[in-house]
PAZAPA-4460 file (N, C-alpha, C; in steps of 0.05 Angstrom, whole numbers, plus 32768, in hexadecimal, padded with zeros to 4 digits):
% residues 160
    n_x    n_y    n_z   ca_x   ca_y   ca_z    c_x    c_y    c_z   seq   type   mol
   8868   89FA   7CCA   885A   89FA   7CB0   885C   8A16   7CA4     1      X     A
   8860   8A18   7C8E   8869   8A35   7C82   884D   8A3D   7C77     2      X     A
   884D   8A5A   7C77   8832   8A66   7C67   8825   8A5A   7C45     3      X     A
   883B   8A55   7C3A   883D   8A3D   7C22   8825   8A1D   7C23     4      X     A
   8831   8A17   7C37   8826   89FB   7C40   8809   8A04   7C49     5      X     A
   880A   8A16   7C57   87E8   8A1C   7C61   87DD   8A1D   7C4A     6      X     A
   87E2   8A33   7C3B   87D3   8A3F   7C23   87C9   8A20   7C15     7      X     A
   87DD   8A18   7C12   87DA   89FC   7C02   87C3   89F0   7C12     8      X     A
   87CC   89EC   7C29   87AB   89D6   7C3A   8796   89E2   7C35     9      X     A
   8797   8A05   7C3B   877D   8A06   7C38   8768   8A09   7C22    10      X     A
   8787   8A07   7C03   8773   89FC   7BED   876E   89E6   7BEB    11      X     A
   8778   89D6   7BF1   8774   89B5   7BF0   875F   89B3   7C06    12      X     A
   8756   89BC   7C1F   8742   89BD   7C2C   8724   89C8   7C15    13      X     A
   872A   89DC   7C13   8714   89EA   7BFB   870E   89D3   7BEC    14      X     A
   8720   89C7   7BD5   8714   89B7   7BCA   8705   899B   7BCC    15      X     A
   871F   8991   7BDF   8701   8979   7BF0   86E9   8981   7BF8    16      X     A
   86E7   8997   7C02   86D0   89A1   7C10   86BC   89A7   7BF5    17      X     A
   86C3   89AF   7BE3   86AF   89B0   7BCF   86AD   8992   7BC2    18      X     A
   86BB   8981   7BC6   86B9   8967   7BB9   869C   895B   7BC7    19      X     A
   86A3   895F   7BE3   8690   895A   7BF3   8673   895F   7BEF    20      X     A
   8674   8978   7BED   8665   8982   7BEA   8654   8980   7BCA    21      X     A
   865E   897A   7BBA   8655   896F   7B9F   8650   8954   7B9D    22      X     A
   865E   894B   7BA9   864F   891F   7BAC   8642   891F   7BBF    23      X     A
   8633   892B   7BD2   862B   8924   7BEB   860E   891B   7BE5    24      X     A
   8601   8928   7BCD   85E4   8927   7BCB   85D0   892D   7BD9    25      X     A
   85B5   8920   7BDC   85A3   8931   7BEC   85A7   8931   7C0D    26      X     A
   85A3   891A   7C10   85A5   8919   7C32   85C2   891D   7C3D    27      X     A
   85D4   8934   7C37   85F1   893E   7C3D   85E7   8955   7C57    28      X     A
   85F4   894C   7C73   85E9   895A   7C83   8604   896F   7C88    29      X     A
   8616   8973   7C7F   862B   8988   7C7E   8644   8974   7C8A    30      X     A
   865D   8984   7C8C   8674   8972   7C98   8685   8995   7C9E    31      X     A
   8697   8986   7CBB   86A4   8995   7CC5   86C1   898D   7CBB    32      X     A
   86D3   898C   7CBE   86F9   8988   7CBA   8709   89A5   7CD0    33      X     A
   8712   898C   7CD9   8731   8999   7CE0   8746   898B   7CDE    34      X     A
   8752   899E   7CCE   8776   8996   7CCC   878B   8995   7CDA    35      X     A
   8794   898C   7CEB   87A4   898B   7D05   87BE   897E   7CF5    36      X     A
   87D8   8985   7D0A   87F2   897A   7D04   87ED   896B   7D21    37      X     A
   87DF   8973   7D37   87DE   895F   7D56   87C6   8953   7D56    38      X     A
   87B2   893F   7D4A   879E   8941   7D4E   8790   893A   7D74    39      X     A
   87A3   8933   7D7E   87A1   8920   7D9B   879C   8943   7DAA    40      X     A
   87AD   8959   7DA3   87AE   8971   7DB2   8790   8980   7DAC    41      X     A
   877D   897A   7D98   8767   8989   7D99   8751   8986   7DAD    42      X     A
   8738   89A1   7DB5   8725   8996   7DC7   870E   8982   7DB9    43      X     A
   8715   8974   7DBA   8705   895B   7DB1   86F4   894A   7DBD    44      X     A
   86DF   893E   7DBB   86D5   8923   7DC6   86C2   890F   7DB3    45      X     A
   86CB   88FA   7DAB   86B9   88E2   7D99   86A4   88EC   7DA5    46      X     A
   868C   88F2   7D8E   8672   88ED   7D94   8661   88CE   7D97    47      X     A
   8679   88BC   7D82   8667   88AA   7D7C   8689   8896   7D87    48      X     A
   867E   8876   7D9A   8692   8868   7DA4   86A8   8865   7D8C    49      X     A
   86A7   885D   7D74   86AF   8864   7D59   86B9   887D   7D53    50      X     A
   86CF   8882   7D54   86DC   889A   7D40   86EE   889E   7D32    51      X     A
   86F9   8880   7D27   8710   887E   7D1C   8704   8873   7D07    52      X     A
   870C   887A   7CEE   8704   8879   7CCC   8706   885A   7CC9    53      X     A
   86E8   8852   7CC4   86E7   882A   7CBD   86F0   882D   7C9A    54      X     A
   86EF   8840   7C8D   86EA   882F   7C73   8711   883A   7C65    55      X     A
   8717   882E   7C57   8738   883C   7C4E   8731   884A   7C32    56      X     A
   8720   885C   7C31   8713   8869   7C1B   8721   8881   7C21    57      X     A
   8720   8892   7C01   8732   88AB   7C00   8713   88BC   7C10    58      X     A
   8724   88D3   7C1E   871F   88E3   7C31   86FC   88F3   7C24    59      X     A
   86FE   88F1   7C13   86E5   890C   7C05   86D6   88F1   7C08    60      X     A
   86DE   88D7   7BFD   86C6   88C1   7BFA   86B7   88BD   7C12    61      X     A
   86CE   88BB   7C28   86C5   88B5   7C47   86B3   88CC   7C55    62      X     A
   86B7   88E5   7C4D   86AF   88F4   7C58   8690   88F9   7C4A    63      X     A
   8693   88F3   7C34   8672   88F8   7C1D   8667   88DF   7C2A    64      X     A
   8671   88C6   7C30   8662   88AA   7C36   8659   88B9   7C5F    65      X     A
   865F   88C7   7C71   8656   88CA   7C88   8649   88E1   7C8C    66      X     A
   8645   88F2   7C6F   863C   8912   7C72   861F   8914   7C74    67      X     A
   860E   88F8   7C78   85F8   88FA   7C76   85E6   88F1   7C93    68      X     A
   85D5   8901   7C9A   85C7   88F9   7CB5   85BC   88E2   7CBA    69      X     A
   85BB   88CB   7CAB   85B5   88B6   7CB5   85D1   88A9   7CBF    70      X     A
   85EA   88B1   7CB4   8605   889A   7CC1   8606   88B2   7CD8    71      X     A
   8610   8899   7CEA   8613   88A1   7D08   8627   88B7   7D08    72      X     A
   863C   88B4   7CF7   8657   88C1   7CF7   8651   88DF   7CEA    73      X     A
   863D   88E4   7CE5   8636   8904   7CD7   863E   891B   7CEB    74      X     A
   8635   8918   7D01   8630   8932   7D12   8651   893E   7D14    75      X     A
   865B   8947   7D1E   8671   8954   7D2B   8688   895E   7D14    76      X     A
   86A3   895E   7D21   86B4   8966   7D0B   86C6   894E   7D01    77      X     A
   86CE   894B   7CF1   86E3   8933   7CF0   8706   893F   7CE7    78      X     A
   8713   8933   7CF7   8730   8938   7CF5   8743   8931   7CDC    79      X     A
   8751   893F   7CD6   8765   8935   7CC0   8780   8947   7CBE    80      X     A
   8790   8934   7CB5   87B0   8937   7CBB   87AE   8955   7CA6    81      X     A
   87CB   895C   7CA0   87D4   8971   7C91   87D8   8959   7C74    82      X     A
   87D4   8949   7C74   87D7   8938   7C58   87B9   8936   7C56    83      X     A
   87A6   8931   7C5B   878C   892E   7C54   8789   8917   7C66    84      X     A
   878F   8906   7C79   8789   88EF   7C77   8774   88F0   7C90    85      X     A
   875F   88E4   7C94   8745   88E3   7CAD   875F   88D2   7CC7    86      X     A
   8757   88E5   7CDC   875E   88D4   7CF2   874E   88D0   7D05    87      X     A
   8739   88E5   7D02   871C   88D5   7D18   8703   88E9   7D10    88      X     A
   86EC   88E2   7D0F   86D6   88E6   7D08   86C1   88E8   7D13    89      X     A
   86AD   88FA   7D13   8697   8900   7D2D   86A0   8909   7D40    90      X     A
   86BB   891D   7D3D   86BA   892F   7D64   86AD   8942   7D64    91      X     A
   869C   8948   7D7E   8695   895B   7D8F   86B8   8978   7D90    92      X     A
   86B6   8988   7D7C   86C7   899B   7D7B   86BE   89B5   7D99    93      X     A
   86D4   89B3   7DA2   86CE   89D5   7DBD   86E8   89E3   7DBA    94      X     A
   86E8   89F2   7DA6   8702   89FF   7DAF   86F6   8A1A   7DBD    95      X     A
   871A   8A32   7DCB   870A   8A37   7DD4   8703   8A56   7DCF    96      X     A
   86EF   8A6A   7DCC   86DF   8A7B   7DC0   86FB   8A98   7DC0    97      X     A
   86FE   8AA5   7DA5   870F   8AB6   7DAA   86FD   8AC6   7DA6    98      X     A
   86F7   8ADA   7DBC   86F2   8AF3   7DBF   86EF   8B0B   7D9C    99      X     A
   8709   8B0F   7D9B   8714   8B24   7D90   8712   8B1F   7D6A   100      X     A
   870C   8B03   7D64   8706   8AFD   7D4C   86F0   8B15   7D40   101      X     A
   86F3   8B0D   7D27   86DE   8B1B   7D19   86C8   8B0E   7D0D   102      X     A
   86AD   8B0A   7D16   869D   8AFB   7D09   8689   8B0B   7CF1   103      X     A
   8685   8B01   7CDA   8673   8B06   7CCE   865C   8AFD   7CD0   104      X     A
   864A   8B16   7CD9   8630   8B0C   7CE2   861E   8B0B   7CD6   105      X     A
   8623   8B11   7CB8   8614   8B25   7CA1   8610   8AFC   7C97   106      X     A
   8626   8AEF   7CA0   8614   8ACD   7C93   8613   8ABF   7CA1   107      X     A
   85F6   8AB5   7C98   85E6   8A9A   7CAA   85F3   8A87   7CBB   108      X     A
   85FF   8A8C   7CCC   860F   8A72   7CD4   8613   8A5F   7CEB   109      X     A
   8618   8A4B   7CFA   8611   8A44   7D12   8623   8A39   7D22   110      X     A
   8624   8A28   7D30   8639   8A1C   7D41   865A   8A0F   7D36   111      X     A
   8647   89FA   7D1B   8666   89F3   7D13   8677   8A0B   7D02   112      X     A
   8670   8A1D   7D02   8683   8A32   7CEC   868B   8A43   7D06   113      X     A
   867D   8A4B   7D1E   868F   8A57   7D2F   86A6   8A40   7D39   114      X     A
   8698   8A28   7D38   86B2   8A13   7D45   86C9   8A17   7D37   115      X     A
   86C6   8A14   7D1B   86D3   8A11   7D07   86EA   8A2F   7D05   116      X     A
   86DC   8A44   7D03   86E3   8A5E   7D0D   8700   8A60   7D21   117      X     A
   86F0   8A5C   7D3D   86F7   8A5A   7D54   8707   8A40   7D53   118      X     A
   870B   8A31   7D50   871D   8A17   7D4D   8741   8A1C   7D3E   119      X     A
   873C   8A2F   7D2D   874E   8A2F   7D1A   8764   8A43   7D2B   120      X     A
   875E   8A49   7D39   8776   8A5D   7D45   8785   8A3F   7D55   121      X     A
   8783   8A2E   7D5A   878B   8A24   7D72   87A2   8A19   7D60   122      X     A
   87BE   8A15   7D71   87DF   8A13   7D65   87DA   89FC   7D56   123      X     A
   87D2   89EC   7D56   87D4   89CF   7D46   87C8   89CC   7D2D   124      X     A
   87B2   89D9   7D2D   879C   89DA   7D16   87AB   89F3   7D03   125      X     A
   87AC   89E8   7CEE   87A8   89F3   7CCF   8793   8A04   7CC2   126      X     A
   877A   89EF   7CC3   8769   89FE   7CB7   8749   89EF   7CBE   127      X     A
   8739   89F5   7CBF   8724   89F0   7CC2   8712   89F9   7CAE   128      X     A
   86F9   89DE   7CAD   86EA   89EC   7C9C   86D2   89E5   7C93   129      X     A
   86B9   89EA   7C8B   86A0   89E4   7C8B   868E   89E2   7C77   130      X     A
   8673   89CF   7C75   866A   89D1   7C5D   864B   89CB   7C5D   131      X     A
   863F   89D6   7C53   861D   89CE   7C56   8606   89D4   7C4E   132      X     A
   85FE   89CC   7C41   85E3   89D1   7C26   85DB   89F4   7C38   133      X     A
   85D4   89F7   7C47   85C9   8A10   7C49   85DF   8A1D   7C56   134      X     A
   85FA   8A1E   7C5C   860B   8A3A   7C67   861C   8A3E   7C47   135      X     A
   8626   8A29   7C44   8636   8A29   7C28   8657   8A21   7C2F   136      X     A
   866A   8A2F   7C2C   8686   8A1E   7C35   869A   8A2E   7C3B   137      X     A
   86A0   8A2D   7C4F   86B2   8A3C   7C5D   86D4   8A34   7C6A   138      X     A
   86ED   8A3C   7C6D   86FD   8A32   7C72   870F   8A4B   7C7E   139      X     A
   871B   8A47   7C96   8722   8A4D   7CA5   8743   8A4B   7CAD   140      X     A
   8750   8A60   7CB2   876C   8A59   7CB9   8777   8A74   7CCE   141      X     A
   8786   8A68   7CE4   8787   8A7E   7CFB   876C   8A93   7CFB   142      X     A
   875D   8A93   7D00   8748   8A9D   7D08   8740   8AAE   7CEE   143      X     A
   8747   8AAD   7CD7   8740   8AB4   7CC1   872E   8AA3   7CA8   144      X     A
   8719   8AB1   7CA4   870E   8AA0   7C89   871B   8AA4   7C73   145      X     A
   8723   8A8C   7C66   8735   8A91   7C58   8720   8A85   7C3D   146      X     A
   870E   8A7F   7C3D   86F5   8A70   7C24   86EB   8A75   7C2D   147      X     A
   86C9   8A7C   7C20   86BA   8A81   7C21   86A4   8A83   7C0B   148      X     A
   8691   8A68   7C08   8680   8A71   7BE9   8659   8A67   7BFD   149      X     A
   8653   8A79   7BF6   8636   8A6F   7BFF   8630   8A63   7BFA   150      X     A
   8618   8A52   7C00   8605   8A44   7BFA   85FD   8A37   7BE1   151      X     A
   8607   8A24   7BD0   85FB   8A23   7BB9   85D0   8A20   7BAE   152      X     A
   85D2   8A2F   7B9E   85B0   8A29   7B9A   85AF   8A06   7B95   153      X     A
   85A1   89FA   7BB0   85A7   89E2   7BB3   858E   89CD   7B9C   154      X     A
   8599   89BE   7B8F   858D   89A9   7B7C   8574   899C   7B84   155      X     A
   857E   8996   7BA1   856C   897E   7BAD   8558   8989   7BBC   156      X     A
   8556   89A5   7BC4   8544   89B7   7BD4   8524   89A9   7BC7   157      X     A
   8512   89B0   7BD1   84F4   89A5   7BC5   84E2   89C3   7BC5   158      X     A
   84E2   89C6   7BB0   84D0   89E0   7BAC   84BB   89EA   7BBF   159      X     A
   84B5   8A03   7BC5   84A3   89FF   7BDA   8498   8A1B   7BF0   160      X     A
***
């Protein structure tokens, strides 16, 4: 894959990710993505007996229709080709921790953005990347953030 083609995924990652993130509405509990050319070679495990995409809906639809904590399929990260396309949904992501990275600690952030982080170095994966009413959206390539927008002042928040 040439530096070209990345660049390219990881705007086309960016913008689903904000698609997402703009239809998701109130109860949107965040979503993880990784981009793999092997998806079988990542550390993976179904959280839910289900992890292969039921509905043949374009990718931002599928992902806004499970981004919310009541569908089972919310929690974990979900997989997708270098074309966009879902190949499994709800894994338990472990890649494994590089030392020598650089983390910014200066923002709020928690498990799935180090996964996401830490995930992206591994040979197969492209890009990784993250999204969620309170961290904001992040996207990842060889151990680099390559996006990054905070938090939007969220609509649906309740005064208080």
């Amino acid at each position: 894959m040439t530096v070209a083609d990345a660049s390219e995924i990881i705007e086309q990652l960016v913008t689903l990710l904000e698609e997402v993130d703009a239809d998701a509405g109130s109860e949107f509990s965040g979503v993880g993505v990784i981009v793999s050319t092997n998806p079988e070679s990542l550390p993976i495990v179904a959280l839910r007996p289900t992890s292969i995409p039921f509905h043949d809906a374009a990718t931002a639809t599928m992902l806004t229709h499970i981004s919310h904590h009541r569908h089972e399929h919310h929690d974990g990260f979900h997989v997708l080709t270098p074309d966009f396309k879902i190949k499994k949904i709800a894994q338990y992501f472990s890649p494994p921790i590089v030392p020598w990275l650089i983390i910014d600690r200066k923002k709020r952030f928690g498990g799935r953005y180090l996964a996401a982080l830490f995930g992206s170095m591994l040979p197969t994966v492209v890009a990784t990347g993250i999204v969620s009413r309170d961290f904001g959206l992040a996207v990842f390539h060889h151990g680099d953030e390559k996006f990054y927008r905070p938090a939007i002042e969220n609509k649906y928040k309740t005064p208080g």
